[in-house]
PDB file with SEQRES, HELIX, SHEET and CRYST1 records, atoms N, CA, C and O in Angstrom:
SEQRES   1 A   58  UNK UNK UNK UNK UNK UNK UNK UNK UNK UNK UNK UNK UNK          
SEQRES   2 A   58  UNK UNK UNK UNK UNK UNK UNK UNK UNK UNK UNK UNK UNK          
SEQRES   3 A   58  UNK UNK UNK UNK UNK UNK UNK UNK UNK UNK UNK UNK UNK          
SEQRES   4 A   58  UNK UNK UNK UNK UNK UNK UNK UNK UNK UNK UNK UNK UNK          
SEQRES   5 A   58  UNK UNK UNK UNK UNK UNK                                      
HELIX    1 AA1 UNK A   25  UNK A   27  5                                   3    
HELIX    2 AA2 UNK A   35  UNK A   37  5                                   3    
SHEET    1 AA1 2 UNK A   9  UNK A  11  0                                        
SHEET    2 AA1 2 UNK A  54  UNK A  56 -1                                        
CRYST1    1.000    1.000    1.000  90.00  90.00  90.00 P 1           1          
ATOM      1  N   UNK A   1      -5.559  23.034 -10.368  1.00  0.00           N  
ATOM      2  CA  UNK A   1      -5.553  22.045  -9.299  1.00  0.00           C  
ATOM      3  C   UNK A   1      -4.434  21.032  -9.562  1.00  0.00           C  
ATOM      4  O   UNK A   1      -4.488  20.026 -10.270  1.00  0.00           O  
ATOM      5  N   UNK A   2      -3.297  21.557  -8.767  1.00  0.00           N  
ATOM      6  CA  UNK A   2      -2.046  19.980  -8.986  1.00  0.00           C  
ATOM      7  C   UNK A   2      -2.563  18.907  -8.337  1.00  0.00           C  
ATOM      8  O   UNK A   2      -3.313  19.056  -7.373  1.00  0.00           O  
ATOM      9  N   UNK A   3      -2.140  17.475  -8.896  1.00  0.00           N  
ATOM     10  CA  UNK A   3      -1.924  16.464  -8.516  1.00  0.00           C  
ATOM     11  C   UNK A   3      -1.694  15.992  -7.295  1.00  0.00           C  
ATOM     12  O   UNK A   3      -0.498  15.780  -7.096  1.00  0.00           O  
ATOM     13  N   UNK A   4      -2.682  15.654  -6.051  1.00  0.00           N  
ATOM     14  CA  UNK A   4      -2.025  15.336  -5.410  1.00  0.00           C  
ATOM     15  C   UNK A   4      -1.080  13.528  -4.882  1.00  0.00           C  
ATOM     16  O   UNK A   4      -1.524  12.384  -4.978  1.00  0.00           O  
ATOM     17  N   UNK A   5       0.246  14.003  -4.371  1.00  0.00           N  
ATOM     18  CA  UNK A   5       1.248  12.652  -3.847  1.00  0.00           C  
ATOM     19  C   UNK A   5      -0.010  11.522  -3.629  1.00  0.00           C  
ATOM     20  O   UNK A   5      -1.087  11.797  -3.099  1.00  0.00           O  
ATOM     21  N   UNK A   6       0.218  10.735  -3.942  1.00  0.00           N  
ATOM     22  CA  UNK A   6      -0.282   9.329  -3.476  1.00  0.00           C  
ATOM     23  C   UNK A   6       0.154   8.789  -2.454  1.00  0.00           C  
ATOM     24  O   UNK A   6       1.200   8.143  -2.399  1.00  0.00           O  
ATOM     25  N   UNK A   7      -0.973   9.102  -1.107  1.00  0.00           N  
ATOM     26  CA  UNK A   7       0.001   8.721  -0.117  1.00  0.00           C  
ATOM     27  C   UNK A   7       0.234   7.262   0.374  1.00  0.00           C  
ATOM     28  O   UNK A   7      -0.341   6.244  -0.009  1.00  0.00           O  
ATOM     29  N   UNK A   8       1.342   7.417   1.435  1.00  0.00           N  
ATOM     30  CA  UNK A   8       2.134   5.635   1.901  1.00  0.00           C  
ATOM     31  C   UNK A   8       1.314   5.040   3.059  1.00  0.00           C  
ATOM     32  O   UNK A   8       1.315   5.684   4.108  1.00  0.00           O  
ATOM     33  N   UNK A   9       0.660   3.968   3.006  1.00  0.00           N  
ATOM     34  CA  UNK A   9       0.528   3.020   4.274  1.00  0.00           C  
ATOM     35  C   UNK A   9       1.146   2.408   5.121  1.00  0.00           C  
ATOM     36  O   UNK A   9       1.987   1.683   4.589  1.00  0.00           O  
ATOM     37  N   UNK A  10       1.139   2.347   6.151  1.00  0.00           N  
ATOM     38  CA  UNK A  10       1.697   1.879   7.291  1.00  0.00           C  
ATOM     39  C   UNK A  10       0.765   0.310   7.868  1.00  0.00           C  
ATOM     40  O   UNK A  10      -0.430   0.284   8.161  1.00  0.00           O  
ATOM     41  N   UNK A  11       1.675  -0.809   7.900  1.00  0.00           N  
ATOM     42  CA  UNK A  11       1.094  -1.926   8.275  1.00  0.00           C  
ATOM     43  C   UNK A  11       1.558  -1.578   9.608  1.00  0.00           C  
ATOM     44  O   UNK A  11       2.757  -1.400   9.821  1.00  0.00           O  
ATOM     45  N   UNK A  12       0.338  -1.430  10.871  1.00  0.00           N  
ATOM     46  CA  UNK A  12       0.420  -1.566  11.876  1.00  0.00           C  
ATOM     47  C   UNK A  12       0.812  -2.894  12.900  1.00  0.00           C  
ATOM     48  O   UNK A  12       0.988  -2.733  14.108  1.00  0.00           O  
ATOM     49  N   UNK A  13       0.920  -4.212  12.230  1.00  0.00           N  
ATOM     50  CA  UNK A  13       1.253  -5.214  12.392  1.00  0.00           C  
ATOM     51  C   UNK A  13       2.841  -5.396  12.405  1.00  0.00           C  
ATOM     52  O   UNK A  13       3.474  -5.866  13.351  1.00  0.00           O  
ATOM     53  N   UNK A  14       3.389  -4.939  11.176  1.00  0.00           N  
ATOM     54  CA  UNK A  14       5.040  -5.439  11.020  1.00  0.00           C  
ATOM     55  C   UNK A  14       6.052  -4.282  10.828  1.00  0.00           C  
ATOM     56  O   UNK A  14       7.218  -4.175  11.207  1.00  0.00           O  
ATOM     57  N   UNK A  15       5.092  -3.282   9.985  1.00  0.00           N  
ATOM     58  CA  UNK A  15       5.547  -1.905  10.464  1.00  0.00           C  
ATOM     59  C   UNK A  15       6.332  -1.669   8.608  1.00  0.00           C  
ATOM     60  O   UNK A  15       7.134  -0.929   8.039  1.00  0.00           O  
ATOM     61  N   UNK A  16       5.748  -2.440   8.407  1.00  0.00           N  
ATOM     62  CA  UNK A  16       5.821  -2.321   6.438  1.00  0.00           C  
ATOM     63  C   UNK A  16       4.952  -1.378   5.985  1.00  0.00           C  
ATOM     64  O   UNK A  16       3.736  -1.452   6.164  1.00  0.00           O  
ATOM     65  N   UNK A  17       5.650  -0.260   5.254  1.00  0.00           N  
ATOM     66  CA  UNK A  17       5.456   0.686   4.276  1.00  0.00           C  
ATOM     67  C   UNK A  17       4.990   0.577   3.087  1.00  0.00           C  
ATOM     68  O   UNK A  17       5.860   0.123   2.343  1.00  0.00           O  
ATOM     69  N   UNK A  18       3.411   0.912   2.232  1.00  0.00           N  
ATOM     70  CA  UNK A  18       3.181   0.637   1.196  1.00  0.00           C  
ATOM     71  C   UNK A  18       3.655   1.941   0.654  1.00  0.00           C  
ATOM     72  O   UNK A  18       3.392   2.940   1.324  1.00  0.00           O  
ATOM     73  N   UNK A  19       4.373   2.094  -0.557  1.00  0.00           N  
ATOM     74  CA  UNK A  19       4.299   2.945  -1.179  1.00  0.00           C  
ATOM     75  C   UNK A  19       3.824   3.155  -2.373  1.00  0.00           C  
ATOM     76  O   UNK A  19       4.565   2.667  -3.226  1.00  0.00           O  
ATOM     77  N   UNK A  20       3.134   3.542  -2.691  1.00  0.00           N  
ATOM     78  CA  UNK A  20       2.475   3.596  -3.994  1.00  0.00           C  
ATOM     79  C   UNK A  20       3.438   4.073  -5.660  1.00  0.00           C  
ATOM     80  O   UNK A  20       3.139   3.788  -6.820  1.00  0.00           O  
ATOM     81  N   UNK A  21       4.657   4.892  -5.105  1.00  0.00           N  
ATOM     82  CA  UNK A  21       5.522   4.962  -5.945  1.00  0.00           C  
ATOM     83  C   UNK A  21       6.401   3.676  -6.605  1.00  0.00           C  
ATOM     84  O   UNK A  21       6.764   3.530  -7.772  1.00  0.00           O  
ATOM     85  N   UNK A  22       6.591   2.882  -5.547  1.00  0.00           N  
ATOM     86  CA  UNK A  22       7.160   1.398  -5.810  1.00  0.00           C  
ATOM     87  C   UNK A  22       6.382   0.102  -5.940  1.00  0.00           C  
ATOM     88  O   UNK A  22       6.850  -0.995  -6.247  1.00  0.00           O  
ATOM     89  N   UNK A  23       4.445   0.559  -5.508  1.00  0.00           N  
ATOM     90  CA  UNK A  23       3.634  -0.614  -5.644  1.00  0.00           C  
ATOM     91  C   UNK A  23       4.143  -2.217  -5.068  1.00  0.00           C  
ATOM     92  O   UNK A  23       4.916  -2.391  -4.126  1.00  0.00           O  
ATOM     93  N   UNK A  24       3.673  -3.004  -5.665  1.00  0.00           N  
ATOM     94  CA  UNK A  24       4.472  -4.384  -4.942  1.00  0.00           C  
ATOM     95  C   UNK A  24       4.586  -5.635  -6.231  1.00  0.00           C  
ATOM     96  O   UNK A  24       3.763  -6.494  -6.547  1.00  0.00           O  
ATOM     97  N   UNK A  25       5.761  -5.372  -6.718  1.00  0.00           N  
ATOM     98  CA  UNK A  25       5.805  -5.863  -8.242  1.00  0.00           C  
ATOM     99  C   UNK A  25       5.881  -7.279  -7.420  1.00  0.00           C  
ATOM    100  O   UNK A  25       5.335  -8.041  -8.218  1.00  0.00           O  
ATOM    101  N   UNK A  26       6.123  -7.801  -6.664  1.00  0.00           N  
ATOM    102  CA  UNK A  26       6.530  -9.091  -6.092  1.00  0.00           C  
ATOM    103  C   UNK A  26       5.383  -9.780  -6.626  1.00  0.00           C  
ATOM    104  O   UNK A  26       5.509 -10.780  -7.333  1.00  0.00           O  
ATOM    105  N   UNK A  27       4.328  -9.310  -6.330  1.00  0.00           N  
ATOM    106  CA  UNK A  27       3.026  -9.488  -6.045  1.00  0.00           C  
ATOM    107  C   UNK A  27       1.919  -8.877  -7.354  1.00  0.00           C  
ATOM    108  O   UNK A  27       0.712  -9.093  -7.455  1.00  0.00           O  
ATOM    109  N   UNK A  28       2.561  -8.290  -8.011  1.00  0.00           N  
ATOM    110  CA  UNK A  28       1.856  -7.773  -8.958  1.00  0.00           C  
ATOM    111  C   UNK A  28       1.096  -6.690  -9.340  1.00  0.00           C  
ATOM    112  O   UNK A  28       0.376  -6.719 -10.339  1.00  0.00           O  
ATOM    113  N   UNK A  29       1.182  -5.940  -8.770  1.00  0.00           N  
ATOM    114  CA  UNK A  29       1.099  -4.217  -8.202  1.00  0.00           C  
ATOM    115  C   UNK A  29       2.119  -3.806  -8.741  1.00  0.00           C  
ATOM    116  O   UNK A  29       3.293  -4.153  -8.611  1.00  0.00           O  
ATOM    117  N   UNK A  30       1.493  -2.813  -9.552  1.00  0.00           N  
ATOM    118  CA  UNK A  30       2.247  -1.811 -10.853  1.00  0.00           C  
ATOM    119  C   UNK A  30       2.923  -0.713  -9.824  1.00  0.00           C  
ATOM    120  O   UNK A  30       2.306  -0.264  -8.858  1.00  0.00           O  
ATOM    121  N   UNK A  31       4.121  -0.384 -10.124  1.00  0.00           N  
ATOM    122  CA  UNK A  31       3.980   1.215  -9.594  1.00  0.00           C  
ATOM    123  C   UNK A  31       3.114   2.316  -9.724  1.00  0.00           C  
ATOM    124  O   UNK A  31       2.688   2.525 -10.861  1.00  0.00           O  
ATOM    125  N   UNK A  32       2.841   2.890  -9.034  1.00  0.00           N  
ATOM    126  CA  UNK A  32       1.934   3.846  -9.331  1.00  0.00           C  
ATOM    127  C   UNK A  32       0.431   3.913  -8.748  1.00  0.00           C  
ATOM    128  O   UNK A  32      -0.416   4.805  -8.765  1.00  0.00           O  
ATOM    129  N   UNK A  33       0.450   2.336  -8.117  1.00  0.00           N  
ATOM    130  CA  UNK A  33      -1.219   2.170  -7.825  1.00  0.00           C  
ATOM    131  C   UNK A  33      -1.270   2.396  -6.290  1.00  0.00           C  
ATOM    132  O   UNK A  33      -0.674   1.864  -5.353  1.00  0.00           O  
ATOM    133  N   UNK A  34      -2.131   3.307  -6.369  1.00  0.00           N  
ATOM    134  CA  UNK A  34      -2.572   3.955  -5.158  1.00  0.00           C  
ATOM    135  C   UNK A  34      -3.086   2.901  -4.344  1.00  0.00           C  
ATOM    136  O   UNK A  34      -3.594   1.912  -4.871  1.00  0.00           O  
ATOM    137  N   UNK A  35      -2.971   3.062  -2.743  1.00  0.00           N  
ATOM    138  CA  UNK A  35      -3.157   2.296  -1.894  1.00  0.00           C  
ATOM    139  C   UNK A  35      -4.839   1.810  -2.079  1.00  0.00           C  
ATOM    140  O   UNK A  35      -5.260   0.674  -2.300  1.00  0.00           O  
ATOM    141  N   UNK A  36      -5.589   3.039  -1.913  1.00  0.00           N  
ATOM    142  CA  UNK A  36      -7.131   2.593  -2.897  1.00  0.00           C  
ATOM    143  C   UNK A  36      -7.491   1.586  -3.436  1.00  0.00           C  
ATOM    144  O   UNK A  36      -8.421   0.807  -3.226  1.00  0.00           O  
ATOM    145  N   UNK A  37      -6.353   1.654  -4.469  1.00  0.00           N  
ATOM    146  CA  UNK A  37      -6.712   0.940  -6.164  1.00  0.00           C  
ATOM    147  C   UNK A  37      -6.180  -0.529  -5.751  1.00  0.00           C  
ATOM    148  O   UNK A  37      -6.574  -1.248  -6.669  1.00  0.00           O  
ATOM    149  N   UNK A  38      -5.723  -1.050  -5.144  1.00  0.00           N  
ATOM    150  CA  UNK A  38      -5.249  -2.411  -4.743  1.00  0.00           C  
ATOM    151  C   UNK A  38      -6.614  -3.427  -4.429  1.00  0.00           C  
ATOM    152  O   UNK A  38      -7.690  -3.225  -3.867  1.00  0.00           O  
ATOM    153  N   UNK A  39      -6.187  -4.240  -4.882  1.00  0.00           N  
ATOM    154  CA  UNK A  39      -7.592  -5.539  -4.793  1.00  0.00           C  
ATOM    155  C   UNK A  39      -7.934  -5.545  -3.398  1.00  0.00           C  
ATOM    156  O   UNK A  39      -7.150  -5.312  -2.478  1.00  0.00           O  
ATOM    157  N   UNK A  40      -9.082  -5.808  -3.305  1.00  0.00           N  
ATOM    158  CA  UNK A  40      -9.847  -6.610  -1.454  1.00  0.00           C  
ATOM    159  C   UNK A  40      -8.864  -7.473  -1.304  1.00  0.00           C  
ATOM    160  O   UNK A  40      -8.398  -7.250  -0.186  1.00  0.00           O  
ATOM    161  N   UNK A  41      -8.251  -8.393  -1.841  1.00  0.00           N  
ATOM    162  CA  UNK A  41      -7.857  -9.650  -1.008  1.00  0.00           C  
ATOM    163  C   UNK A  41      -6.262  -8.899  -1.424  1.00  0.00           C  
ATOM    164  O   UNK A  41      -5.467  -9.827  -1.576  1.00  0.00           O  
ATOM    165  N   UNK A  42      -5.792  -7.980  -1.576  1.00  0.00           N  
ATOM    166  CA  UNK A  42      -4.093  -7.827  -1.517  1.00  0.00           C  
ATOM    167  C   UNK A  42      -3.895  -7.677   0.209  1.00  0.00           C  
ATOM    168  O   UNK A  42      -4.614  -7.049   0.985  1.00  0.00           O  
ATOM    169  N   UNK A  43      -2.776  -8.406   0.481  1.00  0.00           N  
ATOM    170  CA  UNK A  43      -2.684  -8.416   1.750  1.00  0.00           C  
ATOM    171  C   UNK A  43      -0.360  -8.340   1.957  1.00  0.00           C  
ATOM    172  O   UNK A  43       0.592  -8.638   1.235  1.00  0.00           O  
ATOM    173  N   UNK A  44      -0.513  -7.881   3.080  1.00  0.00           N  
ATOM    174  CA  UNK A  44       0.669  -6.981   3.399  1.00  0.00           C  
ATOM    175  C   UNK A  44       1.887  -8.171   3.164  1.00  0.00           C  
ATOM    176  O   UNK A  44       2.005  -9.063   4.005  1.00  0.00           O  
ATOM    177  N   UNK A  45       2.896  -8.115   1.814  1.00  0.00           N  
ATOM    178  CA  UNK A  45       3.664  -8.749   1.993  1.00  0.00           C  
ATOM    179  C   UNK A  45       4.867  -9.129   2.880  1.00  0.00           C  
ATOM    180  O   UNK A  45       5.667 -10.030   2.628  1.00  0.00           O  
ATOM    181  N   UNK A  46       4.880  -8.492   3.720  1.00  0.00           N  
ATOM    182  CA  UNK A  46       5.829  -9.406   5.120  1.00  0.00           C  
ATOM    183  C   UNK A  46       5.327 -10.227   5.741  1.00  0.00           C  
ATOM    184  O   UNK A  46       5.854 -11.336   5.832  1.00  0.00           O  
ATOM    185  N   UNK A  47       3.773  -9.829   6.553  1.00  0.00           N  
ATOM    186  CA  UNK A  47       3.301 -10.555   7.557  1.00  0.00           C  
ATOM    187  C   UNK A  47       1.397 -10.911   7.266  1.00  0.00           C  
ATOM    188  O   UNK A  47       0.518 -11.404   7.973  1.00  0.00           O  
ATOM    189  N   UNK A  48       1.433 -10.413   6.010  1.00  0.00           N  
ATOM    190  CA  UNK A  48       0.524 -11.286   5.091  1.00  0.00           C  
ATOM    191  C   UNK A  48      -1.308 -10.768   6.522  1.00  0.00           C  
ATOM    192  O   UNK A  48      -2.232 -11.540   6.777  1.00  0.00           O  
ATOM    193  N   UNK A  49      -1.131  -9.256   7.088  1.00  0.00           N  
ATOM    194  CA  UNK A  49      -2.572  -9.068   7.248  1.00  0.00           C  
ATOM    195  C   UNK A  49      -3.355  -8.560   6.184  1.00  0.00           C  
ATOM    196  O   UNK A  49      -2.915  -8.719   5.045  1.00  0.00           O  
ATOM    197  N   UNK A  50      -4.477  -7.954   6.351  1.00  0.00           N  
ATOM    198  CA  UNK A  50      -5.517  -7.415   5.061  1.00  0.00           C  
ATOM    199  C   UNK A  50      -4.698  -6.294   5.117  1.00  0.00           C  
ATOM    200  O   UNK A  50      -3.569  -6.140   5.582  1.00  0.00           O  
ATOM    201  N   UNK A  51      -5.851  -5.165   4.286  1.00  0.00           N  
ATOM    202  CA  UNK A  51      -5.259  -3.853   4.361  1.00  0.00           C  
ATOM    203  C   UNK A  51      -6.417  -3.133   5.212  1.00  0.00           C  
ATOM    204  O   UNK A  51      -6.742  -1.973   4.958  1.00  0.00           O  
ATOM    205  N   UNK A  52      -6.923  -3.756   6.066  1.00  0.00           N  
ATOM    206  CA  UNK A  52      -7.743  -2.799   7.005  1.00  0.00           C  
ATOM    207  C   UNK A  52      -6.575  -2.861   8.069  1.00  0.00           C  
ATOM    208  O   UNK A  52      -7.055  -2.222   9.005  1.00  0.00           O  
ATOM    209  N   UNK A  53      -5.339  -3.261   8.446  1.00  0.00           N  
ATOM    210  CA  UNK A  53      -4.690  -2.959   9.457  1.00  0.00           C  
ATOM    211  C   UNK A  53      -3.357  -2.284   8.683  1.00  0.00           C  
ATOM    212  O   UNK A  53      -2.174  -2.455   8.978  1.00  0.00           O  
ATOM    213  N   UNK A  54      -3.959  -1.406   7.525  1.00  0.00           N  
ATOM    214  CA  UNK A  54      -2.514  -0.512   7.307  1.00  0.00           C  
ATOM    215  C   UNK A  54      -3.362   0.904   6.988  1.00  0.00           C  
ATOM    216  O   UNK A  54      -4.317   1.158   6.255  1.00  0.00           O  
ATOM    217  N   UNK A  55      -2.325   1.898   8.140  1.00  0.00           N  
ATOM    218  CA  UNK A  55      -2.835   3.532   7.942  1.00  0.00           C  
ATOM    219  C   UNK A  55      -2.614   4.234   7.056  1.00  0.00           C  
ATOM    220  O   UNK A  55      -1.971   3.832   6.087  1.00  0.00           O  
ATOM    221  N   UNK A  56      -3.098   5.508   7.146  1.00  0.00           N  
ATOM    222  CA  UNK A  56      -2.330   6.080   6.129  1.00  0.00           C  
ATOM    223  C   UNK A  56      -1.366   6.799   6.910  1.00  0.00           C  
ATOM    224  O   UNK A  56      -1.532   7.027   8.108  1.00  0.00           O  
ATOM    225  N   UNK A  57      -0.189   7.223   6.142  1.00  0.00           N  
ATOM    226  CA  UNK A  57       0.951   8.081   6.634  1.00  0.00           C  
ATOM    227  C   UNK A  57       0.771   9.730   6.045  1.00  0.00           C  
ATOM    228  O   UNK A  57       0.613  10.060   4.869  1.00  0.00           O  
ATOM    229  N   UNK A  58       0.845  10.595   7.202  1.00  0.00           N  
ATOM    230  CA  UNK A  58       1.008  11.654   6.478  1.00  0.00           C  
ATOM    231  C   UNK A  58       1.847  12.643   6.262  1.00  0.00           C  
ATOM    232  O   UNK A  58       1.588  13.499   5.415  1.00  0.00           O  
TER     233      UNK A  58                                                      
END                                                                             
């Protein structure tokens, strides 16, 4: 069973891309951390909604 990609979110608000390969060091998000694994209160650094208004991309 390979690994599967960690996939990217889409902020439906500003149209910002989470990627889990680049995480959000700004903010303190390691690379690597899956959109999942991100705290309740991390919220979208451009336009600062939750993450119930970012999809997943497939």
């Amino acid at each position: 069973m390979s690994e599967e990609k960690k996939a990217s979110y889409l902020c439906e608000v500003c149209g910002y891309v989470y990627d889990p390969a680049e995480g959000d060091p700004d903010n303190g998000i390691e690379p690597g951390t899956a959109f999942e694994d991100l705290p309740d209160d991390w919220v979208c650094p451009i336009c600062f909604v939750g993450k119930e208004e970012f999809t997943k991309q497939e």
